[in-house]
C-alpha positions in Angstrom: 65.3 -40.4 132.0 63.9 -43.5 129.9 60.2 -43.9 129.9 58.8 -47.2 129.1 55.8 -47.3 126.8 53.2 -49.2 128.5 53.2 -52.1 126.8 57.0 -52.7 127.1 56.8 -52.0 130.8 59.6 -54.6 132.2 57.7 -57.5 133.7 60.8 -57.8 136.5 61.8 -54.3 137.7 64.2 -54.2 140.7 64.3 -50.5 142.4 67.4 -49.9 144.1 66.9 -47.1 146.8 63.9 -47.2 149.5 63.7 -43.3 149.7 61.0 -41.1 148.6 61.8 -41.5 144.9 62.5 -45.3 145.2 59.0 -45.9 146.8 56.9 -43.8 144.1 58.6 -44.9 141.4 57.9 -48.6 142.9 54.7 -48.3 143.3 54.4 -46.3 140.2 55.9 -49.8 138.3 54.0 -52.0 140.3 50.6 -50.6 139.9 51.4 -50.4 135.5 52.0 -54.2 135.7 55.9 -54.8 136.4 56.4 -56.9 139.6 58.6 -54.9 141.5 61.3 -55.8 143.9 63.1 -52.7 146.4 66.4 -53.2 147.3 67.2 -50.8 150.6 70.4 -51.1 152.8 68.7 -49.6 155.6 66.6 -51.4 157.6 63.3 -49.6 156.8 61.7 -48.1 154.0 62.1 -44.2 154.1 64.6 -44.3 156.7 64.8 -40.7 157.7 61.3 -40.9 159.0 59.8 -42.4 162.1 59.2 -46.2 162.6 55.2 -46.0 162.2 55.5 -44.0 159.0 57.8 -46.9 157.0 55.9 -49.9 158.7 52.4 -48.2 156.9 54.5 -47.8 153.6 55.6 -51.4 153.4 52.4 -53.0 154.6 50.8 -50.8 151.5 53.3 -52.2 149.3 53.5 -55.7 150.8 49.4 -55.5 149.8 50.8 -54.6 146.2 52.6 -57.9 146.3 56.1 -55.4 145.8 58.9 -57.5 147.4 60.4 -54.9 149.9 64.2 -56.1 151.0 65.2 -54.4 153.5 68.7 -54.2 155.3 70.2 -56.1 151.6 73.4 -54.1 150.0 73.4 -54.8 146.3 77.1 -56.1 145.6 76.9 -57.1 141.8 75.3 -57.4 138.8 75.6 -60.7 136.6 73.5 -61.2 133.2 69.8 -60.6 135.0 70.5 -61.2 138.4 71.1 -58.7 140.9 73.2 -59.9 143.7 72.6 -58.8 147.3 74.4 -59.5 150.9 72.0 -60.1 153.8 73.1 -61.3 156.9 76.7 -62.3 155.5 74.4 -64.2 153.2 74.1 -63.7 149.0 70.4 -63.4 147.6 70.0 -63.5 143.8 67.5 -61.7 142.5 65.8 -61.6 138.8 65.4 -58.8 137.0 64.7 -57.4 133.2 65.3 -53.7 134.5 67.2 -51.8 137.1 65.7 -48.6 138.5 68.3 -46.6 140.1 66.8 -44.4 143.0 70.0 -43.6 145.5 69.9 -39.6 145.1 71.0 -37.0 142.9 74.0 -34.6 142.4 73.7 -30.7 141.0 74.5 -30.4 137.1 77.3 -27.3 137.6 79.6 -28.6 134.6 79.2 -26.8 131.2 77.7 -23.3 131.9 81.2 -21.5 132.1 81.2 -21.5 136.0 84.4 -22.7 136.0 86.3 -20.1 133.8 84.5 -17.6 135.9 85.5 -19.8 139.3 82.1 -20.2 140.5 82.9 -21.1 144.1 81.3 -25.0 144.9 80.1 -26.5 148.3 81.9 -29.6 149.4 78.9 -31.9 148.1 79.4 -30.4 144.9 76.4 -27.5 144.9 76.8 -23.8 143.9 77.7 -21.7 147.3 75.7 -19.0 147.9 75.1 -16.0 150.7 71.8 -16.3 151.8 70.9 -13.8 149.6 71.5 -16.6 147.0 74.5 -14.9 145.8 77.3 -16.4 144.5 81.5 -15.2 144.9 80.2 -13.5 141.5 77.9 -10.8 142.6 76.2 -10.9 139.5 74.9 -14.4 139.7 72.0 -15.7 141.8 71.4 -19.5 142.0 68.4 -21.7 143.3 67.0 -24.8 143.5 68.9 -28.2 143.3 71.8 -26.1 141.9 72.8 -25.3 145.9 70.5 -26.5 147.6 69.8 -27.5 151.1 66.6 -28.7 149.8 66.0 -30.8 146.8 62.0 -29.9 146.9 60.7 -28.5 143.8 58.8 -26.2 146.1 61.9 -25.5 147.5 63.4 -24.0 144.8 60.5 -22.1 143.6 60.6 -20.3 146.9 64.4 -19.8 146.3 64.0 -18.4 142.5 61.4 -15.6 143.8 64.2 -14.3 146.6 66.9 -15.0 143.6 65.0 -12.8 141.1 64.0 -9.9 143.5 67.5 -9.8 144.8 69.0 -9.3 141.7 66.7 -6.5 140.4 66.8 -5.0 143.3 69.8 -6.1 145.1 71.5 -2.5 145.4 68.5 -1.1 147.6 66.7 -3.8 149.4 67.1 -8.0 149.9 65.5 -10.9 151.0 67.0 -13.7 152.6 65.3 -17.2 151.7 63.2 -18.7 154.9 64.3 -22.6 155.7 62.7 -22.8 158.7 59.3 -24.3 157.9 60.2 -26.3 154.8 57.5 -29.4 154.3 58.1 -32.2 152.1 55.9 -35.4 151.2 56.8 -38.9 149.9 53.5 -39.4 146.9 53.0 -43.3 147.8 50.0 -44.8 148.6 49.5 -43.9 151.7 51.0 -40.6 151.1 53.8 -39.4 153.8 54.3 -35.7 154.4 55.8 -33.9 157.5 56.9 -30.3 158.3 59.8 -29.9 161.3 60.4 -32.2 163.3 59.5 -35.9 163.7 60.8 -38.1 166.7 63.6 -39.5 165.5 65.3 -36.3 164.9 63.8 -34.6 167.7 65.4 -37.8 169.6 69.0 -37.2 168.0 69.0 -33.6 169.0 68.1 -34.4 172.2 64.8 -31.9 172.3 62.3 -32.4 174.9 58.4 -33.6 173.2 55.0 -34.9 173.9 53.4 -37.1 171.0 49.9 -36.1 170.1 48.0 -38.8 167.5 44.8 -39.0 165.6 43.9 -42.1 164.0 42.2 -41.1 160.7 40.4 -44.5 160.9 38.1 -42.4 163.1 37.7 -39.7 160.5 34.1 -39.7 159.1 35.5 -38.2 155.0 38.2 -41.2 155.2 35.6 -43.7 156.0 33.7 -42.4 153.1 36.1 -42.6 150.8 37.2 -45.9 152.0 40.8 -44.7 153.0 40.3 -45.1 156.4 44.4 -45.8 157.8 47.0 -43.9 158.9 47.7 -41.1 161.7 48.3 -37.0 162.1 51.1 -36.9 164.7 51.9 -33.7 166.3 54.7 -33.1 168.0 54.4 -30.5 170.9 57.0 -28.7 173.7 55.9 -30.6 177.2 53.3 -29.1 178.6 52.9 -26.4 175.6 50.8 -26.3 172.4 53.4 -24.9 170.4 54.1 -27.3 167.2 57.4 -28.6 166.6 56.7 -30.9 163.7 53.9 -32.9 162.3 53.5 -35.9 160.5 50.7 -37.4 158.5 50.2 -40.8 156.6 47.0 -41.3 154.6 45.2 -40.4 152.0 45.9 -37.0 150.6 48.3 -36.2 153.5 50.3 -33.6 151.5 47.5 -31.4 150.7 46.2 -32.3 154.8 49.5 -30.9 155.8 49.2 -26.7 155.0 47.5 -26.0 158.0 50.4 -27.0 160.0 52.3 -25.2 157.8 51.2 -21.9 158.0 50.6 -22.5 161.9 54.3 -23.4 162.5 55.5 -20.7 159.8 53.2 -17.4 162.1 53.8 -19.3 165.4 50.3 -20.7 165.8 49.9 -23.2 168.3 47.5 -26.3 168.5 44.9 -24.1 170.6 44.4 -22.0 167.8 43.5 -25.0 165.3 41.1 -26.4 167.8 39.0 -22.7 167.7 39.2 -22.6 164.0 36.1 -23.9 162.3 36.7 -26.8 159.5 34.3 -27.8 156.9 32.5 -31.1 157.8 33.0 -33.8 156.3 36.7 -33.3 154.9 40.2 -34.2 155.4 41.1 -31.6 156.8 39.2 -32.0 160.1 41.6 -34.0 161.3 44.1 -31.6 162.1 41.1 -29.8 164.5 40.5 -33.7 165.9 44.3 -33.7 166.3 44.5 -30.7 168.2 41.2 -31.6 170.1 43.1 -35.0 171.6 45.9 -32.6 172.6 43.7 -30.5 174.8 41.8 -33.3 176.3 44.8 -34.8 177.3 45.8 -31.3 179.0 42.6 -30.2 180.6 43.9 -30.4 184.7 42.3 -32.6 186.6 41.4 -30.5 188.9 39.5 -28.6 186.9 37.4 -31.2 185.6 37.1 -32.4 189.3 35.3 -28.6 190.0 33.2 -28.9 186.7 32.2 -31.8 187.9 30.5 -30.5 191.3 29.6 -27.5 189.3 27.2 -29.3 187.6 26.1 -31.7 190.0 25.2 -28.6 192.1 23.0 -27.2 189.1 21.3 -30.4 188.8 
């Protein structure tokens, strides 16, 4: 909870985590002057998401001259050296400050839940109904406090079914929605996705089709020199429905609501492609996105007749 005042920002910071938080914070550090070093176990950056999305990350941060250390476990601490196992090998690494960025738990100590025995989750989190009702049916509960999610976003949608349940709870609830939660990692390039990406889709053995736009080809991008990174849709085979979408680039979390609200009313990519976006902006590539979807599903045959159609005319 320390903030440095800019002139005493550490000139040696090492970050130990290479999730979301880790890689902001990093890149926050790096860009205020500190050189910045990541410690992550896993072998990528943000390892919950796909391949493509960390390798854009570190080259960003590689650029930055921030020392990304992947698959290193950090074993000890000695004076100003962090040590680290790589490849049953011991890396030393200097450092003036330690930021530590390997998750959070919920705060439930000191409120009185316990003389009222609150009833806790496993991982240590409030459990509630999905009402967001305790065992006390006079307390509600949201955000980090029980999660699933820890999105800020996440637990303002909680605290409005929380507060309507419990004025109104006696005549009519709400249960809270999880099924189109997005979320977005605020580096440079930023990372967001809603549902799924491939490497879950992969785990849970669900059937796909990859659909990509390059926003190197997008004219607002090339404009604003921030011309890299993708929209990645992923789609049922053969179908336009959306099963998750991820985007790297610039401005990718605000890019992102489209999808949102498509997956959340069961809009598909077809619908997208008819809708009309303002040109030039960011936001056209989701309609691009959808556009290389249909191109690659027009039938052949069809294109085959078209083809005569038109010859015939001429």
């Amino acid at each position: 909870d320390t903030l440095w005042d800019l002139k005493e920002c550490p000139k040696r910071l090492v970050v130990l985590g290479g999730g979301p938080i880790g890689c902001e914070m990093a890149q926050a550090f790096a860009r205020l002057g500190a050189k910045v070093t990541i410690i992550e176990r896993e072998k990528t950056l943000l390892s919950r998401e796909d391949k493509d999305v960390s390798q854009l990350v570190t080259q960003a941060f590689e650029h930055e001259n921030i020392d990304v250390l992947t698959a290193h476990t950090a074993t000890e601490v000695k004076s100003n050296e962090l040590l680290c196992e790589h490849n049953s090998q011991t890396k030393h690494v200097l450092f003036d400050n330690i930021l530590v960025a390997l998750g959070r738990q919920a705060n439930v100590t000191g409120f009185g839940l316990e003389e009222l025995s609150v009833e806790l989750n496993p991982n240590g989190t409030i459990k509630a109904d999905p009402i967001l009702r305790t065992n006390i049916p006079s307390i509600y509960v949201c955000g980090d406090v029980t999660g699933p999610y820890q999105f800020t976003h996440a637990a303002a949608h909680q605290a409005w079914h929380a507060s309507i349940n419990a004025l109104f709870g006696p005549f009519k609830t709400f249960k809270a929605d999880y099924r189109v939660i997005p979320h977005a990692t605020f580096t440079d390039p930023e990372a967001a996705r809603v549902g799924l990406n491939e490497k879950e889709a992969k785990a849970q053995n669900i059937p796909y089709e990859v659909t990509t736009y390059g926003l190197d080809d997008l004219d607002r991008a090339i404009v604003e020199s921030e011309a890299k990174g993708f929209v990645k849709v992923l789609t049922p085979p053969g179908k336009d429905k959306i099963l998750g979408v991820t985007i790297v680039g610039h401005h990718a979390a605000d890019i992102i609501a489209e999808f949102v609200l498509a997956m959340k009313h069961g809009l598909g990519l077809n619908k997208i492609l008819g809708t009309i976006h303002i040109y030039p902006t960011l936001a056209e590539a989701n309609k691009f996105a959808a556009g290389a979807w249909r191109k690659a599903h027009t039938p052949p045959f069809l294109m085959k007749m078209l083809k005569i159609f038109h010859r015939l005319r001429r």
